[in-house]
C-alpha positions as CSV (number, residue, x, y, z in Angstrom):
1,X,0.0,0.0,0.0
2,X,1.3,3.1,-0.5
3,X,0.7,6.8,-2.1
4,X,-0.9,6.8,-5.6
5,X,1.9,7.7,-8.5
6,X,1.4,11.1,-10.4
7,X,2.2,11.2,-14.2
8,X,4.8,9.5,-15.6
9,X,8.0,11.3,-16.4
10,X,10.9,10.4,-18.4
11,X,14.2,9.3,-16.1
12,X,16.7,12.2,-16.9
13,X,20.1,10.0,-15.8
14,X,21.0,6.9,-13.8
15,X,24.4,7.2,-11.8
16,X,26.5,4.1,-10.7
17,X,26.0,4.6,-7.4
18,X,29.7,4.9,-6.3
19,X,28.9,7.8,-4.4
20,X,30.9,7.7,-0.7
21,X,27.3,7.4,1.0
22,X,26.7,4.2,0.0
23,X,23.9,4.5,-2.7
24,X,23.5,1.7,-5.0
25,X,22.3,4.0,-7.4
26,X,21.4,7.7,-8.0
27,X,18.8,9.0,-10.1
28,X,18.8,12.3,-11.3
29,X,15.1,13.9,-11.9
30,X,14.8,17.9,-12.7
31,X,18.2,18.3,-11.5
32,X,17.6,16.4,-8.5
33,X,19.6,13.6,-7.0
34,X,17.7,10.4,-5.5
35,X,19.8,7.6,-3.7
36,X,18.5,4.4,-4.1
37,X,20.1,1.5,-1.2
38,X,19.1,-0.7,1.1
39,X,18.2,-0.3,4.3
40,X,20.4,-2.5,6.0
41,X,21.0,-0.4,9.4
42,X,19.2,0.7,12.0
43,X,19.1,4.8,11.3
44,X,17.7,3.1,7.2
45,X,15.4,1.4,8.7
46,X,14.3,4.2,11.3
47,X,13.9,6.7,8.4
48,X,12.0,4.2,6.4
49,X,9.6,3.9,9.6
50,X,9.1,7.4,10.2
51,X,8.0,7.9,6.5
52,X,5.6,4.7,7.1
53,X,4.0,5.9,10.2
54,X,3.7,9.0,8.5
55,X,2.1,8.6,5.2
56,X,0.1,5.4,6.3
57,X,-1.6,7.7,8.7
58,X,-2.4,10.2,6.4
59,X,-4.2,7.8,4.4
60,X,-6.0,6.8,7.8
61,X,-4.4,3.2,8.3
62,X,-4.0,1.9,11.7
63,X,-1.7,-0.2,13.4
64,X,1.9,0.0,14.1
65,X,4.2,-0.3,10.8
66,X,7.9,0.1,12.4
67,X,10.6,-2.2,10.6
68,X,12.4,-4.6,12.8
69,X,15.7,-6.4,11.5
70,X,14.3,-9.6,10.3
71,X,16.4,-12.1,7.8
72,X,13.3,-12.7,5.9
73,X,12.3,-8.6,5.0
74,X,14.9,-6.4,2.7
75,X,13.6,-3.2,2.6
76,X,14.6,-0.6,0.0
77,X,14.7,3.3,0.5
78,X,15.1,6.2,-1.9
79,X,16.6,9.2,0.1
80,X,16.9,13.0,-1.0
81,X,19.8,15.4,0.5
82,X,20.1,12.5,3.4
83,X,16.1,12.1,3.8
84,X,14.5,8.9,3.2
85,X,11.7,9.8,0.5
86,X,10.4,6.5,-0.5
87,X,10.3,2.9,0.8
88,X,9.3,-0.4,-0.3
89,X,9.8,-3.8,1.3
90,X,10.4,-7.4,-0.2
91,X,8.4,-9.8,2.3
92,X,10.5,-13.0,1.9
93,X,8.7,-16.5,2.3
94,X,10.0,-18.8,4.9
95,X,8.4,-21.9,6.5
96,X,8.4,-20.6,10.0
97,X,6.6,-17.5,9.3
98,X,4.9,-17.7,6.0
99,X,4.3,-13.7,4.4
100,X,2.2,-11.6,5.9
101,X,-0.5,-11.8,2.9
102,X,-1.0,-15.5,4.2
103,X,-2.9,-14.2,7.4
104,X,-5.9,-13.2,5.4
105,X,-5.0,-14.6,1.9
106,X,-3.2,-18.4,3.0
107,X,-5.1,-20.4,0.6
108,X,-4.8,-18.6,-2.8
109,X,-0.7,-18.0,-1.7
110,X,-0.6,-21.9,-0.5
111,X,-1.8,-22.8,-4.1
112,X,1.2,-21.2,-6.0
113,X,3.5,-23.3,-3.1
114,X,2.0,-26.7,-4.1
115,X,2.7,-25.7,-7.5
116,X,6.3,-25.4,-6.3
117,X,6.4,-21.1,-6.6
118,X,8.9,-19.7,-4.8
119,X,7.0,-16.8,-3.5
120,X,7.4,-13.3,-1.5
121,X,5.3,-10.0,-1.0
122,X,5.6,-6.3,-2.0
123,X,4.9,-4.5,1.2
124,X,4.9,-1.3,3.5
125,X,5.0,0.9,0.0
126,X,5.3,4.8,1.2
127,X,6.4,7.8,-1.0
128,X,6.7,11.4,0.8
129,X,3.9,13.5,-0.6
130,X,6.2,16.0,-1.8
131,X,8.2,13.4,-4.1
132,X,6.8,14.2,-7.8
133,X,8.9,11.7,-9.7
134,X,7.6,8.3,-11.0
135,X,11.3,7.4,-12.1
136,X,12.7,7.1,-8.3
137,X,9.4,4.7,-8.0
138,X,9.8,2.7,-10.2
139,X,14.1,2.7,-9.5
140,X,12.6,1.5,-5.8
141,X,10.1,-1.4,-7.4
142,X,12.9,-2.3,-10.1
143,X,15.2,-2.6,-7.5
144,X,12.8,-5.1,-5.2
145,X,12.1,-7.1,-8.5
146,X,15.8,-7.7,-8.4
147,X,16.2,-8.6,-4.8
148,X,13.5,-11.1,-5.3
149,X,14.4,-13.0,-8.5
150,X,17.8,-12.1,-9.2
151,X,19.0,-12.2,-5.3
152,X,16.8,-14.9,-4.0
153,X,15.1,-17.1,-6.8
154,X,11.6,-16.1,-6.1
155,X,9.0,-16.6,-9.0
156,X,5.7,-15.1,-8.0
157,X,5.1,-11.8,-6.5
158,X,1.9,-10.9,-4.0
159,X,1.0,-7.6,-3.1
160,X,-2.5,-6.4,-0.2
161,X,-3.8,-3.2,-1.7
162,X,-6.4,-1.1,-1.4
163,X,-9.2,-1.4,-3.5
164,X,-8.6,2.3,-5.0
165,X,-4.6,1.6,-5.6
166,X,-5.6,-1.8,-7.3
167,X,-6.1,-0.4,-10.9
168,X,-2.5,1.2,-10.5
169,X,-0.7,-2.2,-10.2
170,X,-3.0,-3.9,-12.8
171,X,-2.3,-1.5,-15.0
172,X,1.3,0.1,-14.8
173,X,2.9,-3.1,-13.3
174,X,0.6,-5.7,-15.0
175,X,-0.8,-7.7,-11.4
176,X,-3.8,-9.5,-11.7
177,X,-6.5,-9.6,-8.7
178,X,-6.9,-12.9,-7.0
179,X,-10.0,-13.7,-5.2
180,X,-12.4,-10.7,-3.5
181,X,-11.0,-8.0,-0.9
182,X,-10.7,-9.1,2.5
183,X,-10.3,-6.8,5.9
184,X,-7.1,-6.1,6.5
185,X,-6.7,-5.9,10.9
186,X,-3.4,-4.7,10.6
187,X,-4.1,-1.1,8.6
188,X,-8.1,-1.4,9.8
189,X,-8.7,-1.2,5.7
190,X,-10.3,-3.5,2.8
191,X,-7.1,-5.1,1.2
192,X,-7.3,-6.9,-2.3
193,X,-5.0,-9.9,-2.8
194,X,-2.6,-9.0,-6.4
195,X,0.0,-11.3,-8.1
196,X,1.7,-11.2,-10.7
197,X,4.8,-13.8,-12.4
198,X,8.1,-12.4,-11.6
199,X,9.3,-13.7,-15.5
200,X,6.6,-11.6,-16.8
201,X,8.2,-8.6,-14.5
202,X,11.7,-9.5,-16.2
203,X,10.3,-9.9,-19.7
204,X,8.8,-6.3,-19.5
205,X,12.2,-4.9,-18.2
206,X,13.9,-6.8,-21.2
207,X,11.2,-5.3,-23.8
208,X,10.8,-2.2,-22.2
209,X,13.3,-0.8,-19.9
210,X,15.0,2.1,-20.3
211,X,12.8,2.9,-23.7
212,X,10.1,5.4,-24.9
213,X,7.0,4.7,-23.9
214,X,4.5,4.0,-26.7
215,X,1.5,6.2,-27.7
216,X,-1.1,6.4,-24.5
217,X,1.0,3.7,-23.0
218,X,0.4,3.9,-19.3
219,X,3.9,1.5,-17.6
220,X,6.1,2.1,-15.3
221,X,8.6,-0.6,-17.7
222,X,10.0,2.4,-19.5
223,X,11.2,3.9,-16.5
224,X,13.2,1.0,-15.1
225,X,16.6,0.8,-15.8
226,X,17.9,-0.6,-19.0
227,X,18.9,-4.3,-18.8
228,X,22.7,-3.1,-18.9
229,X,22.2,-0.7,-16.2
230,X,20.1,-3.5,-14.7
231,X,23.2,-5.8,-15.0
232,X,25.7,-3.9,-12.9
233,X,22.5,-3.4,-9.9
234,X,22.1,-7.3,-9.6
235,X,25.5,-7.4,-9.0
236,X,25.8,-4.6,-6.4
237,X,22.5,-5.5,-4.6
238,X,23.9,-9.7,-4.6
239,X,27.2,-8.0,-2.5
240,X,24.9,-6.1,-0.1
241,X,22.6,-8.5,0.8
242,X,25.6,-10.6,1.4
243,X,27.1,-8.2,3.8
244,X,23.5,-7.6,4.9
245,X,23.0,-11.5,5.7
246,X,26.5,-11.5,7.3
247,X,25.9,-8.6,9.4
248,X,22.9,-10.5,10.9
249,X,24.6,-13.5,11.2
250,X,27.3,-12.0,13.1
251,X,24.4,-10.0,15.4
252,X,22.7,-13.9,16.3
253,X,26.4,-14.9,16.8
254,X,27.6,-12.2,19.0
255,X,24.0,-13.1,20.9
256,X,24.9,-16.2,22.0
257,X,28.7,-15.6,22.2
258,X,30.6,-14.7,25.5
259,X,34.6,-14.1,25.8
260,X,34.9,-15.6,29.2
261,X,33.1,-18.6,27.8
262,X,34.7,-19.0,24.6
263,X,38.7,-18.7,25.7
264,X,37.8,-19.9,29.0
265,X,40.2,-23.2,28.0
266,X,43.4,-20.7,27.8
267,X,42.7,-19.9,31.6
268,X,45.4,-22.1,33.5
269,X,48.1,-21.6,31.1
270,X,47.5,-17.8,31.6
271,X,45.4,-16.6,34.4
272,X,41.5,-14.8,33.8
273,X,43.6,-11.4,34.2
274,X,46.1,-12.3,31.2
275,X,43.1,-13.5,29.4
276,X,41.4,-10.0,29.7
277,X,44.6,-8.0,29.0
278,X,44.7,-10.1,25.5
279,X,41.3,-8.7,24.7
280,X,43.1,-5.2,24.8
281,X,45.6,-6.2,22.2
282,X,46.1,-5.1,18.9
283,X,48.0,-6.5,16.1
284,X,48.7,-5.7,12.7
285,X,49.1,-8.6,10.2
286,X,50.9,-7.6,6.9
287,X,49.5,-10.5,4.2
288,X,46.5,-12.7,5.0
289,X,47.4,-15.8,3.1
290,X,49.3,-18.7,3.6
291,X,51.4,-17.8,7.7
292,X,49.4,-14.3,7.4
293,X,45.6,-16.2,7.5
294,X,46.7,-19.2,10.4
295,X,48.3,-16.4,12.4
296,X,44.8,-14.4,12.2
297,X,42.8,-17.3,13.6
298,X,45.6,-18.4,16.0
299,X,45.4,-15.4,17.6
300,X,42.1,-14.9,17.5
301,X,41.8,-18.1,19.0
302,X,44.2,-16.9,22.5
303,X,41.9,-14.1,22.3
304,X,43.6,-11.1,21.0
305,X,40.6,-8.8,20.6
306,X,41.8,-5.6,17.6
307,X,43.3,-6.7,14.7
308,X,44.9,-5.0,11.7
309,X,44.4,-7.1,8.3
310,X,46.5,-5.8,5.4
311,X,46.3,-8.1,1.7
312,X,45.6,-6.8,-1.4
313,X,45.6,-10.4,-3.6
314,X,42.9,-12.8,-3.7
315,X,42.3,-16.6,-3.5
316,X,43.1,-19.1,-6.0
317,X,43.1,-22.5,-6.6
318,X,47.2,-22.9,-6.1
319,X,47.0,-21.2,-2.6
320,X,44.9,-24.5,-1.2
321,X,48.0,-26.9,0.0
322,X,48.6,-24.3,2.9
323,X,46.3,-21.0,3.0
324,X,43.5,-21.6,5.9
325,X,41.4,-19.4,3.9
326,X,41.8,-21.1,0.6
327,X,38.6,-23.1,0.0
328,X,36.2,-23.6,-3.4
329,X,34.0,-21.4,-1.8
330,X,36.0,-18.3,-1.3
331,X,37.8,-18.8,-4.6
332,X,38.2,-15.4,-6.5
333,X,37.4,-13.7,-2.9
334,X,40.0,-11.1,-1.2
335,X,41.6,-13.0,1.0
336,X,41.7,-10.1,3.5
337,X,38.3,-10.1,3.7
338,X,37.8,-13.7,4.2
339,X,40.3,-14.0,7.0
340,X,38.6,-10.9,8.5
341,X,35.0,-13.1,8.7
342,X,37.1,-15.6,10.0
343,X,38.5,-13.8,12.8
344,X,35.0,-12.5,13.5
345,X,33.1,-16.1,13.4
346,X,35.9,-16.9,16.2
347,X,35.3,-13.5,17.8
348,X,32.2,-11.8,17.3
349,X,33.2,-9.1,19.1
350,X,36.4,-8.6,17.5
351,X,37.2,-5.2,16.0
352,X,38.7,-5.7,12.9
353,X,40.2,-3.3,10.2
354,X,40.9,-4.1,6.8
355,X,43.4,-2.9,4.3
356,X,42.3,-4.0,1.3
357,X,44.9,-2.6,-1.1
358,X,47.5,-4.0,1.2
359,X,50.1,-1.9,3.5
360,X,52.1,0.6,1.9
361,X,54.1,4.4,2.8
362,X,50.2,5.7,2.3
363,X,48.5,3.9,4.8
364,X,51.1,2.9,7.3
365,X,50.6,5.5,9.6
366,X,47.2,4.1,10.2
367,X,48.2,0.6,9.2
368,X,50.2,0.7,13.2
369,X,47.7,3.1,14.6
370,X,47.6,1.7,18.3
371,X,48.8,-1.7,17.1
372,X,51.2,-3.5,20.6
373,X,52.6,-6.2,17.7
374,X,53.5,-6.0,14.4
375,X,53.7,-10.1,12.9
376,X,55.1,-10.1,9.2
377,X,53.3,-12.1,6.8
378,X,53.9,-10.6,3.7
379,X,55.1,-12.9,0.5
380,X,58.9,-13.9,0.4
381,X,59.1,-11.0,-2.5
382,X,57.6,-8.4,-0.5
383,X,61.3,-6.5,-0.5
384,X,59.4,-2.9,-0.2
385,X,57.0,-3.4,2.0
386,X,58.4,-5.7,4.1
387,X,61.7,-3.2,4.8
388,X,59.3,-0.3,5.1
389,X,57.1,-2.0,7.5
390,X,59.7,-3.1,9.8
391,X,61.5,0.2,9.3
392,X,58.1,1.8,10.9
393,X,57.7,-0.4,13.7
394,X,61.3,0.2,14.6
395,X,60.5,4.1,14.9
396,X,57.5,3.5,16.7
397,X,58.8,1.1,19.5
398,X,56.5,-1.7,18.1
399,X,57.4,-5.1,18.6
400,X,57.5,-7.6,15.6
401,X,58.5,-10.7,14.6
402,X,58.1,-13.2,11.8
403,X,57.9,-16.7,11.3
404,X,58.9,-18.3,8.1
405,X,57.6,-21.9,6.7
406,X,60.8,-23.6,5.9
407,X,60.1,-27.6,4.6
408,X,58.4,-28.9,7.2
409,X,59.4,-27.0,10.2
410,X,59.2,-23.1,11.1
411,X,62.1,-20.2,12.2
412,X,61.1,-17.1,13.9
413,X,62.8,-13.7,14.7
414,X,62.3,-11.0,16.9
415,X,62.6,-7.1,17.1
416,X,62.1,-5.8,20.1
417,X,62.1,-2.0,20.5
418,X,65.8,-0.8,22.0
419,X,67.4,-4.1,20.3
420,X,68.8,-5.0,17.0
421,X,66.7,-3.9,14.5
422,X,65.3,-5.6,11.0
423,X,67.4,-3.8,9.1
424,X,70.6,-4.4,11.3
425,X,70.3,-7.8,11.1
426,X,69.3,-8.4,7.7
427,X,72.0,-5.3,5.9
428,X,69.5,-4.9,3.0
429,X,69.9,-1.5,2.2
430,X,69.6,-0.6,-1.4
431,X,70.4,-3.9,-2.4
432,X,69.6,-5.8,-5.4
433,X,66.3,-7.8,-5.6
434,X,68.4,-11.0,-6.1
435,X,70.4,-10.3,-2.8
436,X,67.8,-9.3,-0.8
437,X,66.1,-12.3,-1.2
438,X,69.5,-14.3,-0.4
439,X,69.6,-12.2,2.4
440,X,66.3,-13.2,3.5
441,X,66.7,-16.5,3.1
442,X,70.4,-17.1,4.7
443,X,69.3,-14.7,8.0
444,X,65.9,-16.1,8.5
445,X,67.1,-20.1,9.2
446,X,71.2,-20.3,10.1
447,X,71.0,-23.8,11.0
448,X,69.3,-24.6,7.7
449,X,67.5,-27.9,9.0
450,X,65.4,-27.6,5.7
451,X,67.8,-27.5,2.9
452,X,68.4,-31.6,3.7
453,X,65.8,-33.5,2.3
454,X,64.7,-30.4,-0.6
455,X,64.1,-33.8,-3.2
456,X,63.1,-31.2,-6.2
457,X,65.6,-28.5,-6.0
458,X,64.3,-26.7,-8.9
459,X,60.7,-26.1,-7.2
460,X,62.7,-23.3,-5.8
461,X,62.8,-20.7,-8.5
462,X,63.9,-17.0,-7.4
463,X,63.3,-15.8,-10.8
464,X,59.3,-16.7,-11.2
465,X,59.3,-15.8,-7.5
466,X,58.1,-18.9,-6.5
467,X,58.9,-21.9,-4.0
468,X,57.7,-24.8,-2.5
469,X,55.7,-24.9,0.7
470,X,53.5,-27.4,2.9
471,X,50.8,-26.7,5.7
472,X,52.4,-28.1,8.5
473,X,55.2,-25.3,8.4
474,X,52.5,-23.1,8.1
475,X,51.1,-24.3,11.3
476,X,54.4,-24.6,13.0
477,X,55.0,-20.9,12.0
478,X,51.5,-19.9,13.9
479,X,52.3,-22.2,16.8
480,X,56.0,-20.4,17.1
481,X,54.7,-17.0,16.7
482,X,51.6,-16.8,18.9
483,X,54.2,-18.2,21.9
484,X,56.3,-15.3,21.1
485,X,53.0,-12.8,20.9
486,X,52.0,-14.1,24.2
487,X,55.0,-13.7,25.8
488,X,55.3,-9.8,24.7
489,X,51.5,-9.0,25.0
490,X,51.8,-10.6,28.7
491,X,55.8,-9.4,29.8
492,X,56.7,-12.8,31.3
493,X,58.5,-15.4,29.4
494,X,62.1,-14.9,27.9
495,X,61.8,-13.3,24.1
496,X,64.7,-14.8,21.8
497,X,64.9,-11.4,20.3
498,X,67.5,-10.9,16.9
499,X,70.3,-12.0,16.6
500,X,69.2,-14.5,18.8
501,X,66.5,-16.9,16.4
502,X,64.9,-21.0,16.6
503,X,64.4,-23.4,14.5
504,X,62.4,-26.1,14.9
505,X,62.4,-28.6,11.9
506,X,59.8,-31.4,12.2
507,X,60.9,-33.7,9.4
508,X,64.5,-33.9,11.1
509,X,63.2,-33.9,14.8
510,X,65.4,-31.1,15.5
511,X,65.4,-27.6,17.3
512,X,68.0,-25.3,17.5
513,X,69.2,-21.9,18.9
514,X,70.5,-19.5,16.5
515,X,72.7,-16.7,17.5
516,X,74.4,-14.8,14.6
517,X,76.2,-11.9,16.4
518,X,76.1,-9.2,13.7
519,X,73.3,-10.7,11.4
520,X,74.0,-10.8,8.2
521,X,77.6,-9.2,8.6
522,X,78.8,-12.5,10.7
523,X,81.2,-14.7,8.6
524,X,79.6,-17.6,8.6
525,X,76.6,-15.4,6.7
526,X,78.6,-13.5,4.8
527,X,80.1,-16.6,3.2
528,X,76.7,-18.3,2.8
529,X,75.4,-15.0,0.9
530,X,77.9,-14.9,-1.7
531,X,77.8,-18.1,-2.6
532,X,74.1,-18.1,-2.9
533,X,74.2,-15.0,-4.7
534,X,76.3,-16.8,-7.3
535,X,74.4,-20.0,-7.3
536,X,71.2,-18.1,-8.5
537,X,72.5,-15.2,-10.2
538,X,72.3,-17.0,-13.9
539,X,68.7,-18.3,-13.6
540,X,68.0,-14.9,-12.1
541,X,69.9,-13.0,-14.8
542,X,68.2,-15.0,-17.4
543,X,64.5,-14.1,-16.7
């Protein structure tokens, strides 16, 4: 039900929608800018009350009409200069609670189900008074077709109207009246039962969308965005009823969730006041894939409560031997927003920030924005970001350490603020590419437990920037680095801080204690770097 529509007017331009307020799309009437979203927060779906309440009584409906969060309703809103101007609601079907046409109208609506329909309701229709534009309208109703079919597979459409609104949706939207009016209790009115096929909806939009309107034609098709423009919207709307979904998912989650509960196991290994000074704690992860996603959720899983997600790749098929986040159903996904639901499906309450286009000089500043540990899990061949990152944590005072998969066992390093710094132990300087990575690669594991039982030595190819890996050094790296995390987060427990390093190789039972006084400038290193350097300098050279 809902405010009769005036004449019809020709849409003057349809926007993107990449506007910073969150619009999924903007239409532009006499020089006048609509928004078009969902309302998928509280203050939407207060404004889309207000106007409700407000143009329902006007019309002299009863009954209370406010919108309550509810899995099985997506309501729309158009706004204007921040106001919401128009509403419209897509009344889901579900087995527990039906739609609300089925308190008066059960049997015609059952009859569509046993035909196997999959079937939903227009409902709480309002349009401010003021609003003299048939184009945001019918943006608002194309959009709600969309969400219905597109979004959610439904096939047949219902509407309750008001006897004198009925000929509007016959006519302009092409619904058909089933059966004869009914009282409606909850507006106090008569209410006629209207359907119409959702593919009929479609096939108009296809035919007539975004076209002139023919001679005494009286639509609303022509006014609905083209099937291009239409193209783009499915998409967008698909994304924010995921997020919409996942935002109430989380909210029944967090429900049912307690901290004390959840990490209560940790308490005897570190006592209920440890516990709660880890649900203070901020860290920054740099790379959320292979060490960067299992050091996420191992964390999360002490109980570290803020967390700092930086990764600008996403998941593919080749990242499924080790990455915790790597699965056929987050294929294609960014894998630093993946890891970030993960994080929150451990940790409801978890505040998490994303950097989505990675870490870098432009964001850095608020990459370590209140962060207590800095854990690096960038790619091997992360050179620049990697020295810039640790170069910023060491002007901060921010702990940091790194665990690198080596084989099938783990080594970790340490910079603690006052104490040999990256960059002191590792000499990379301006260096080459080619001898940074040696670098890397001779200062991160001394003892070089790995290099033993390597049985494909070419699988290790500088050049294409790419090497061999297996989960369980990914999960020895999480196990190694957590323990150090702890240990700094609670100030108890002795921090093997650089030059000092471990080792811990699982294939060879063995665990050692590095010290390389000097880093990289110790002899033993120094000879170990040049003759890598020469061992991979043709293959290198050659690409």
């Amino acid at each position: 039900m809902g405010s009769e529509p005036n004449s019809l007017e020709p849409r003057d331009r349809i926007g993107s929608g990449d506007d910073d307020d969150g619009d999924l799309a903007q239409v532009v009437v006499d020089e006048k800018k609509f928004g078009l979203r969902m309302a998928d927060t509280a203050q939407g779906r207060n404004g889309a009350s207000v106007l409700i309440e407000k143009m329902y009584s006007w019309r002299g409906y009863s009954g209370n009409h406010r919108l309550k969060e509810d899995p099985n309703r997506v309501t729309l809103i158009a706004t204007h200069q921040g106001e919401v101007c128009g509403t419209l609601t897509v009344g889901l079907d579900s087995p527990q609670h039906g739609i609300l046409a089925d308190e008066l109208f059960k049997d015609e609506v059952d009859a569509f189900r046993a035909r196997g329909a999959r079937v939903c309701e227009f409902t709480k229709f309002a349009f401010a008074s003021h609003i003299q534009s048939q184009s945001v309208m019918a943006g608002l109703i194309h959009f709600t077709i969309n969400i219905a079919n597109d979004v959610h597979g439904c096939t047949d459409m219902f509407i309750e109207v008001n006897p004198r609104h009925r000929r509007f949706y016959q006519n302009m939207l092409g619904f058909k009246q089933l059966g004869e009016p009914k009282h409606n209790p909850r507006v106090d009115a008569p209410a006629h039962l209207l359907w119409v096929s959702l593919a009929y909806m479609k096939e108009q939009i296809q035919l007539k969308a975004g076209k002139p309107p023919a001679e005494n034609e009286r639509s609303l098709y022509p006014l609905f965005f083209s099937p291009r423009e239409e193209e783009g919207i499915i998409g967008r709307l698909k994304e924010a009823d995921r997020v919409y979904r996942s935002n109430l998912d989380r909210g029944d989650m967090a429900s049912r969730f307690s901290y004390e509960q959840a990490f209560s196991r940790n308490i005897g290994w570190v006592t209920p006041e440890e516990q709660a000074l880890l649900r203070r704690k901020r860290v920054a992860i740099a790379g959320a894939g292979g060490v960067g996603g299992i050091h996420a959720t191992t964390l999360a899983r002490l109980g570290v409560g803020k967390f700092h997600l930086a990764d600008f790749d996403t998941f593919d098929v080749v990242n499924f031997n080790r990455q915790v986040g790597a699965t056929m159903s987050t294929l294609d996904q960014p894998k630093v927003e993946v890891m970030a639901r993960m994080v929150r499906d451990i940790n409801p309450e978890a505040e998490v920030e994303v950097f989505a286009d990675g870490v870098h000089p432009g964001n850095m500043d608020r990459f370590l924005q209140g962060v207590d540990l800095y854990v690096d899990s960038l790619d091997f061949f992360a050179f620049d970001a990697r020295q810039q990152t640790f170069d910023a944590c060491e002007r901060r005072g921010i702990p940091s350490t790194t665990a690198a998969p080596l084989g099938i066992g783990a080594a970790t390093l340490s910079f603690l603020p006052g104490q040999m710094s990256f960059e002191e132990y590792f000499q990379w300087g301006q260096r080459s590419e080619l001898e940074k990575a040696v670098r890397f690669m001779v200062g991160l594991a001394p003892a070089g437990l790995h290099r033993g039982y390597l049985v494909v030595p070419s699988a290790i190819n500088l050049a294409e920037r790419r090497g061999p890996s297996t989960i369980m050094a990914i999960n020895l790296c999480a196990g190694m680095a957590a323990t150090a995390a702890l240990k700094i987060f609670l100030g108890r427990g002795k921090v093997l801080a650089a030059p000092h390093g471990l080792h811990f190789d699982a294939y060879r039972n063995q665990l050692v204690h590095t010290w390389r006084p000097g880093g990289n400038r110790h002899p033993l290193h120094r000879l170990a770097i040049s003759m890598g350097v020469k061992m991979y300098s043709k293959a290198y050279n050659k690409s």
